[in-house]
Biopython code that builds the backbone (N, CA, C, O; Angstrom):
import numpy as np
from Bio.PDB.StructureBuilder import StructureBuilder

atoms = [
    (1, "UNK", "N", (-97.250, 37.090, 79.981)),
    (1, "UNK", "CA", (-97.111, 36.437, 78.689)),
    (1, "UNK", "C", (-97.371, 34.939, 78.862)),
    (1, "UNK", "O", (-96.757, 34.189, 79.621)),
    (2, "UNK", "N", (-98.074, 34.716, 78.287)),
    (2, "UNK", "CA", (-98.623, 32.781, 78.312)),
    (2, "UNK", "C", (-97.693, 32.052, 77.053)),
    (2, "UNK", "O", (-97.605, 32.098, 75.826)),
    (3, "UNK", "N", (-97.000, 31.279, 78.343)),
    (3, "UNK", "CA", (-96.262, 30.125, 77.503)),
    (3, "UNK", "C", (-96.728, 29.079, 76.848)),
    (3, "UNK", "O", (-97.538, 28.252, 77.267)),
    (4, "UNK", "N", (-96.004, 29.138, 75.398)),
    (4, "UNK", "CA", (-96.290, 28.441, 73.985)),
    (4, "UNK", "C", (-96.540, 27.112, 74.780)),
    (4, "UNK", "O", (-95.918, 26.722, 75.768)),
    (5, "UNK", "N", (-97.660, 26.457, 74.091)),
    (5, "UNK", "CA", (-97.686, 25.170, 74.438)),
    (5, "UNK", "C", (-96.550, 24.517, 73.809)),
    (5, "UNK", "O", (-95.731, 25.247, 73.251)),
    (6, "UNK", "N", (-96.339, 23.055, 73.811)),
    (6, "UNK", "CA", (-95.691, 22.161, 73.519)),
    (6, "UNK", "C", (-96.134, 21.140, 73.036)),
    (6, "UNK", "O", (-96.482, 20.163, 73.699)),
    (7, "UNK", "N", (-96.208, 21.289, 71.081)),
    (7, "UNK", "CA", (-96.919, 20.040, 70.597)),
    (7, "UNK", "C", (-95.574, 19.144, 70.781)),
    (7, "UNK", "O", (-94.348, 19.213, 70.869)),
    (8, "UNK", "N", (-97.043, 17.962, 70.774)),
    (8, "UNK", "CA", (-97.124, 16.801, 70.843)),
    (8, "UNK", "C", (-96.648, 15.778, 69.406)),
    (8, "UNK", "O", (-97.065, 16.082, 68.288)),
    (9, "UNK", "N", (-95.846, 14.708, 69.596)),
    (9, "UNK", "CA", (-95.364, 14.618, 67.826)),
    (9, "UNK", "C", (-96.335, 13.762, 67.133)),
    (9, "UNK", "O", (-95.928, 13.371, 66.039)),
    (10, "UNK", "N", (-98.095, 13.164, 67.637)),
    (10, "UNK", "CA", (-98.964, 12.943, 66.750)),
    (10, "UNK", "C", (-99.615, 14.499, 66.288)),
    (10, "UNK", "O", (-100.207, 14.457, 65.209)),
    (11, "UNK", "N", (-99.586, 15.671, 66.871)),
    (11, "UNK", "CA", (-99.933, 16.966, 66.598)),
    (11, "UNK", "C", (-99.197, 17.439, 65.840)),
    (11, "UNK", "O", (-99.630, 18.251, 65.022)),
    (12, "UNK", "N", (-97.573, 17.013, 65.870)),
    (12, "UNK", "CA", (-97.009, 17.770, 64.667)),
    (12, "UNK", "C", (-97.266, 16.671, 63.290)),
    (12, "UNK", "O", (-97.398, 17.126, 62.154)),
    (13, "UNK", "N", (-97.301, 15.582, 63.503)),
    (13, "UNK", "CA", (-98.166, 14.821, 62.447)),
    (13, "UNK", "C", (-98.757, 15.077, 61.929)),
    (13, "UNK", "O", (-98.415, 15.180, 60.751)),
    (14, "UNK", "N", (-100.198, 15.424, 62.293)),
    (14, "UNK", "CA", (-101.358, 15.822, 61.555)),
    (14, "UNK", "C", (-100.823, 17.277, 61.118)),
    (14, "UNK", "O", (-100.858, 17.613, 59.934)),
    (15, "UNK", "N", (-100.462, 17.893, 61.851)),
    (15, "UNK", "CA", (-100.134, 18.813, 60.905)),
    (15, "UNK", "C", (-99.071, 19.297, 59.762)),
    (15, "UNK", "O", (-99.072, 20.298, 59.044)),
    (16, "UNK", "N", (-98.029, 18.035, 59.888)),
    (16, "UNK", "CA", (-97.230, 18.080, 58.356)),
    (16, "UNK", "C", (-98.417, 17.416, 57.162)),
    (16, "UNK", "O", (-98.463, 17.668, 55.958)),
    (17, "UNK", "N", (-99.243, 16.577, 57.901)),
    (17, "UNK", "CA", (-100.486, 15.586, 56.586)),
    (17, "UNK", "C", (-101.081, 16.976, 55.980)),
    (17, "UNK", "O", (-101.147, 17.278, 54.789)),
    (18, "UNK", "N", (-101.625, 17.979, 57.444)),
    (18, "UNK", "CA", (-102.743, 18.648, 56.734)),
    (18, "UNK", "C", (-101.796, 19.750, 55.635)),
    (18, "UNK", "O", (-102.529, 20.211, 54.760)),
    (19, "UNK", "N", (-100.701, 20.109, 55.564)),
    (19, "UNK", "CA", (-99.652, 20.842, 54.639)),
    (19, "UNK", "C", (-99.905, 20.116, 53.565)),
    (19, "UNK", "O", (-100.579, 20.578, 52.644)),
    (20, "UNK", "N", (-99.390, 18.865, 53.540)),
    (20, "UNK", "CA", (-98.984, 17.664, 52.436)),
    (20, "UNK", "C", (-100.650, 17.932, 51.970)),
    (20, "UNK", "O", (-100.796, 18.497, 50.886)),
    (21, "UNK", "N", (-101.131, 17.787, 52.266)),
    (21, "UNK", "CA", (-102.883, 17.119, 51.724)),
    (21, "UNK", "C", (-103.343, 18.700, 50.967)),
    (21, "UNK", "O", (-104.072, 18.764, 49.977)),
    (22, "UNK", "N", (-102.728, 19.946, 51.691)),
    (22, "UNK", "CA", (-103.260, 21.259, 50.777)),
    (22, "UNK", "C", (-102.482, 21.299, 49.918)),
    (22, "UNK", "O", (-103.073, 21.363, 48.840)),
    (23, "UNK", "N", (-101.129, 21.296, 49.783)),
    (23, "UNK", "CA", (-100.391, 21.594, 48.596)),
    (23, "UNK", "C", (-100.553, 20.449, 47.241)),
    (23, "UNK", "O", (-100.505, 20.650, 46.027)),
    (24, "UNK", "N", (-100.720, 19.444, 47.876)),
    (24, "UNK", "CA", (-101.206, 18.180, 46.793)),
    (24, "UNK", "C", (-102.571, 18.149, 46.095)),
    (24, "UNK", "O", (-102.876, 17.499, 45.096)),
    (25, "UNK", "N", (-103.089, 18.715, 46.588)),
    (25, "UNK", "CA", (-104.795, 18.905, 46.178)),
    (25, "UNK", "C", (-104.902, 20.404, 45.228)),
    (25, "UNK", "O", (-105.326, 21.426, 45.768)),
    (26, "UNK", "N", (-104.569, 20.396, 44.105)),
    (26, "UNK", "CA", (-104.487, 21.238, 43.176)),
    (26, "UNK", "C", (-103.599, 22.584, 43.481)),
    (26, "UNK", "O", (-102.756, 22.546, 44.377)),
    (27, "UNK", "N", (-103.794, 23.675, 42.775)),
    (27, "UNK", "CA", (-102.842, 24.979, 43.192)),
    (27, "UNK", "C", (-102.455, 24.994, 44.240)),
    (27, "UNK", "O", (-103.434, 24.718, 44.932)),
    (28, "UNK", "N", (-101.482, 25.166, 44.967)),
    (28, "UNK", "CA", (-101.026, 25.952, 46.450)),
    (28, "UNK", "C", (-100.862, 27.214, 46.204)),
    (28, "UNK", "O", (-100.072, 27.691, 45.390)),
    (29, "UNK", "N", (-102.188, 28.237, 47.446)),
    (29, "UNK", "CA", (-101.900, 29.191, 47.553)),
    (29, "UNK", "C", (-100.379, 30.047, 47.139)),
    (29, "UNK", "O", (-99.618, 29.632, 48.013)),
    (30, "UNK", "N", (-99.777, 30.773, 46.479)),
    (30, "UNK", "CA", (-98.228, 30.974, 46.558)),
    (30, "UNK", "C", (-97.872, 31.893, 47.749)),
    (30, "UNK", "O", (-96.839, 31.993, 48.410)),
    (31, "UNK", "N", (-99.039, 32.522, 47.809)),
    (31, "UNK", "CA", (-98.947, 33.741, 48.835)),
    (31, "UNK", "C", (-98.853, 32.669, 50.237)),
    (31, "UNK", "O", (-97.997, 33.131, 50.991)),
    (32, "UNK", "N", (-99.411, 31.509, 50.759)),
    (32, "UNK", "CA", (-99.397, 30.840, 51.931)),
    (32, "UNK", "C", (-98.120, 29.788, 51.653)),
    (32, "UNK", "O", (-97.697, 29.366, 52.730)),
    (33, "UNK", "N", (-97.286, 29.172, 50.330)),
    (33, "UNK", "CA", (-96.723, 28.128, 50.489)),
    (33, "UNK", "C", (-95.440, 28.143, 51.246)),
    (33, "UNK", "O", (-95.026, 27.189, 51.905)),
    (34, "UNK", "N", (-94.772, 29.416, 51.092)),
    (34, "UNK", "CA", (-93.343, 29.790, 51.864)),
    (34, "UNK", "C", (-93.829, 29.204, 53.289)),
    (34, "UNK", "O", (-93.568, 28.115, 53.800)),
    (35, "UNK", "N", (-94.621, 30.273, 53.770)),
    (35, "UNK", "CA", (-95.064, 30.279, 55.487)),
    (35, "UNK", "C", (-95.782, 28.332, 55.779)),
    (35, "UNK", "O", (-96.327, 27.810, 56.752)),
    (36, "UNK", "N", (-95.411, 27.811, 54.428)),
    (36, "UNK", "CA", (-96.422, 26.457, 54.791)),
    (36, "UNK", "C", (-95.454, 25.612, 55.092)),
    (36, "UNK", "O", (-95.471, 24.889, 56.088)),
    (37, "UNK", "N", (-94.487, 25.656, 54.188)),
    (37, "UNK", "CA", (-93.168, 25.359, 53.811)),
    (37, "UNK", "C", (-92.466, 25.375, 55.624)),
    (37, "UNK", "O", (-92.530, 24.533, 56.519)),
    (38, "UNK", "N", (-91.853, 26.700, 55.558)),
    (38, "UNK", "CA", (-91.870, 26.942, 57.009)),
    (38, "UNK", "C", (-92.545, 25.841, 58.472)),
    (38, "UNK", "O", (-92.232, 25.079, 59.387)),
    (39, "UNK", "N", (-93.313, 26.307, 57.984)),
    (39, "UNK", "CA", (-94.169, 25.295, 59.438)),
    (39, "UNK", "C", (-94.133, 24.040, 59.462)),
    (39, "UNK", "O", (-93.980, 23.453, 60.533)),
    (40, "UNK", "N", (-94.301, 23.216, 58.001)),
    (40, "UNK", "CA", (-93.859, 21.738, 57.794)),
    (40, "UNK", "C", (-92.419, 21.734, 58.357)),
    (40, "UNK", "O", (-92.182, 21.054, 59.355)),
    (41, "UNK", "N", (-91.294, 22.574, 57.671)),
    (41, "UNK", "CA", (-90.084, 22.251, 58.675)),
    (41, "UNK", "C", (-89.596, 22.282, 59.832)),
    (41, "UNK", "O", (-88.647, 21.600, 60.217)),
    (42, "UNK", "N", (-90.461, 23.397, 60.724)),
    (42, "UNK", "CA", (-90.453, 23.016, 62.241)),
    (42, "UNK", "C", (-91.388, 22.234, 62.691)),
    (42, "UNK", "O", (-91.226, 22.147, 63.908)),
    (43, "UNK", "N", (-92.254, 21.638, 62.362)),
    (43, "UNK", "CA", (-93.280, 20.583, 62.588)),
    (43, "UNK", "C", (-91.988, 19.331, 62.525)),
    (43, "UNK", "O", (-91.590, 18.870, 63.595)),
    (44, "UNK", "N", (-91.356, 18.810, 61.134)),
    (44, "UNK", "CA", (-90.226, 17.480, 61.080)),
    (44, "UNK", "C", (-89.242, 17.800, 62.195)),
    (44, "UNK", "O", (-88.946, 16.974, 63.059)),
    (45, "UNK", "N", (-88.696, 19.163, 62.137)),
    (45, "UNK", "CA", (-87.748, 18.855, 63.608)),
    (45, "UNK", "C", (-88.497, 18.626, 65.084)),
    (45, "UNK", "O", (-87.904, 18.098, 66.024)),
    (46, "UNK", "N", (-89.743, 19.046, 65.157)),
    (46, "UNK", "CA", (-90.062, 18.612, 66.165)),
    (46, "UNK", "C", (-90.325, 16.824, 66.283)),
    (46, "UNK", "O", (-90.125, 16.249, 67.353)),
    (47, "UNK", "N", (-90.739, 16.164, 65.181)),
    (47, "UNK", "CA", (-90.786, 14.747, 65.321)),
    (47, "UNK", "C", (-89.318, 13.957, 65.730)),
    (47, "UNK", "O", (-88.935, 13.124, 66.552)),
    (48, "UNK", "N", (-88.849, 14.637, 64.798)),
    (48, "UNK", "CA", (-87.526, 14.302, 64.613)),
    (48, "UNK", "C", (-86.891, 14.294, 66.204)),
    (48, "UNK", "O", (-86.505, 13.263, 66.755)),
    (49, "UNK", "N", (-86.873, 15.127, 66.587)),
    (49, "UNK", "CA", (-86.544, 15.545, 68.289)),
    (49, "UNK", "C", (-87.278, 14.556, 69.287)),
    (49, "UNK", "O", (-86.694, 13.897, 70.148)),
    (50, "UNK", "N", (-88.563, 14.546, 69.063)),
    (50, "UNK", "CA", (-89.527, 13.668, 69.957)),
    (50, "UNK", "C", (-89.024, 12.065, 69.821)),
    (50, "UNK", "O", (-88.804, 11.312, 70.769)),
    (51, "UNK", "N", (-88.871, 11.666, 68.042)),
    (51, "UNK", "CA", (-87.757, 10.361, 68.514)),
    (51, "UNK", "C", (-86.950, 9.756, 68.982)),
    (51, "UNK", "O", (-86.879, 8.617, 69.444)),
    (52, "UNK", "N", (-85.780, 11.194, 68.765)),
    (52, "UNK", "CA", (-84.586, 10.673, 69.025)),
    (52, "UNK", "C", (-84.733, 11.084, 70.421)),
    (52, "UNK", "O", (-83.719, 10.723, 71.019)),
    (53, "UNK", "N", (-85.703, 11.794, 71.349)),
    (53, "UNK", "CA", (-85.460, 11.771, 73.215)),
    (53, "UNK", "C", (-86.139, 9.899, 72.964)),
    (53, "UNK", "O", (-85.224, 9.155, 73.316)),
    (54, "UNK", "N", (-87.028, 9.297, 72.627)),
    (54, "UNK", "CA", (-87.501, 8.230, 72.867)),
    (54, "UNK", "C", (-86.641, 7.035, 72.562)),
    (54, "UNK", "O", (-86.606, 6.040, 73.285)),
    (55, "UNK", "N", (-85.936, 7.186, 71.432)),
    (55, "UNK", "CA", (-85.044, 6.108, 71.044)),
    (55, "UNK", "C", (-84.210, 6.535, 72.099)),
    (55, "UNK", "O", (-83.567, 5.488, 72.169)),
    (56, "UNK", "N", (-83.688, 7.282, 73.018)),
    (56, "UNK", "CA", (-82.685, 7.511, 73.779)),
    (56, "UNK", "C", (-83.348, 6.709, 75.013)),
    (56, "UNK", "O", (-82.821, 5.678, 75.430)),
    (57, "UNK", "N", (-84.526, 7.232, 75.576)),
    (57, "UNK", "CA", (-85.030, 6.545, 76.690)),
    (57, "UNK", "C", (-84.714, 5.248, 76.605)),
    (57, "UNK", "O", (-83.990, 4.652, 77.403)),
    (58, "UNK", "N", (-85.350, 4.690, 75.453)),
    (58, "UNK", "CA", (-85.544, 2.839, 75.316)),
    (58, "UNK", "C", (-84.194, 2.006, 74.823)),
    (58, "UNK", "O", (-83.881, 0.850, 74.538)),
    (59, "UNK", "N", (-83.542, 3.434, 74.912)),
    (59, "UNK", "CA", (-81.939, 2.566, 74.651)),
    (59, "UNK", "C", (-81.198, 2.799, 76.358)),
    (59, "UNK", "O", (-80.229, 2.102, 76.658)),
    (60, "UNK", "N", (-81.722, 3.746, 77.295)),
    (60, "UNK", "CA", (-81.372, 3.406, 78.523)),
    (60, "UNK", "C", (-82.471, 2.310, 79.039)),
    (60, "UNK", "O", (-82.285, 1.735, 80.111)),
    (61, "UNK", "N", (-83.301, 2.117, 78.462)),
    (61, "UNK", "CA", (-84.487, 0.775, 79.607)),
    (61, "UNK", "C", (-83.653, -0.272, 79.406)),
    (61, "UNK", "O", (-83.264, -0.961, 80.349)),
    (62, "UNK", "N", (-83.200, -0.554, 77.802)),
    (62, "UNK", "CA", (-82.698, -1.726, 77.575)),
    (62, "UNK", "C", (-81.363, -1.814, 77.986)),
    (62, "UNK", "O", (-80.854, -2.863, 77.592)),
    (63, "UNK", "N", (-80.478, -0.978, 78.743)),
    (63, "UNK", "CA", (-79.507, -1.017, 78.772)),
    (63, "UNK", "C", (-79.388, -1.516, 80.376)),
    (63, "UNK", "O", (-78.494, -2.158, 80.927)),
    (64, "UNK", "N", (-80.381, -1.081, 80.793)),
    (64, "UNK", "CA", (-80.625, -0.975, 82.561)),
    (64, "UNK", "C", (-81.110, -2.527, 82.307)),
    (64, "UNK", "O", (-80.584, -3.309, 83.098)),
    (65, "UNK", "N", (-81.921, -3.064, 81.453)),
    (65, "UNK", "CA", (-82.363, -4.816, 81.822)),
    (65, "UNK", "C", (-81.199, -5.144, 81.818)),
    (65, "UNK", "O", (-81.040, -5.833, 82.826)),
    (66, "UNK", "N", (-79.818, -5.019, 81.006)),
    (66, "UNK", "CA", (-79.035, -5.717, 80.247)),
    (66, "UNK", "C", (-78.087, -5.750, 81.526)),
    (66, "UNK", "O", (-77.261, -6.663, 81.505)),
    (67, "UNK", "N", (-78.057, -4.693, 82.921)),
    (67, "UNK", "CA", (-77.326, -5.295, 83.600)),
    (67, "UNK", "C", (-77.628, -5.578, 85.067)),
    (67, "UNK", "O", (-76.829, -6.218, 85.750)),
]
sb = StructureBuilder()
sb.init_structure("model")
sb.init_model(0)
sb.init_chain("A")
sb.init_seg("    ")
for serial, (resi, resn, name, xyz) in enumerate(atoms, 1):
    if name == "N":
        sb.init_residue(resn, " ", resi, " ")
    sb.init_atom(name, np.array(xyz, "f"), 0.0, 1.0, " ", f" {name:<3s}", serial, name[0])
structure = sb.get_structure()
């Protein structure tokens, strides 16, 4: 079994835009918007996640200059 890659949080980017940019651009499929819906919200927790490990890093760099 081949392990899931691991996007990247400019990859989950583009892909909450490319959601945002189909549903905004006239009808949304109804039959695709649930499953779109879906994927935009594990796409934000993944950003969401990718920040807060980074704001964590750069709050230990700065903590390590500070002593």
């Amino acid at each position: 079994m081949m392990a899931k890659k691991e996007i990247g949080f400019n990859e989950a980017v583009k892909g909450i835009e490319e959601i945002l940019k189909n549903i905004e651009e006239g009808e949304p499929d109804i039959d695709r918007l649930s499953a779109d819906v879906e994927k935009a919200a594990a796409l934000i927790k993944i950003c969401r996640a990718r920040l807060r490990e980074t704001e964590e890093k750069i709050d230990g760099i700065m903590k390590d200059l500070r002593s």
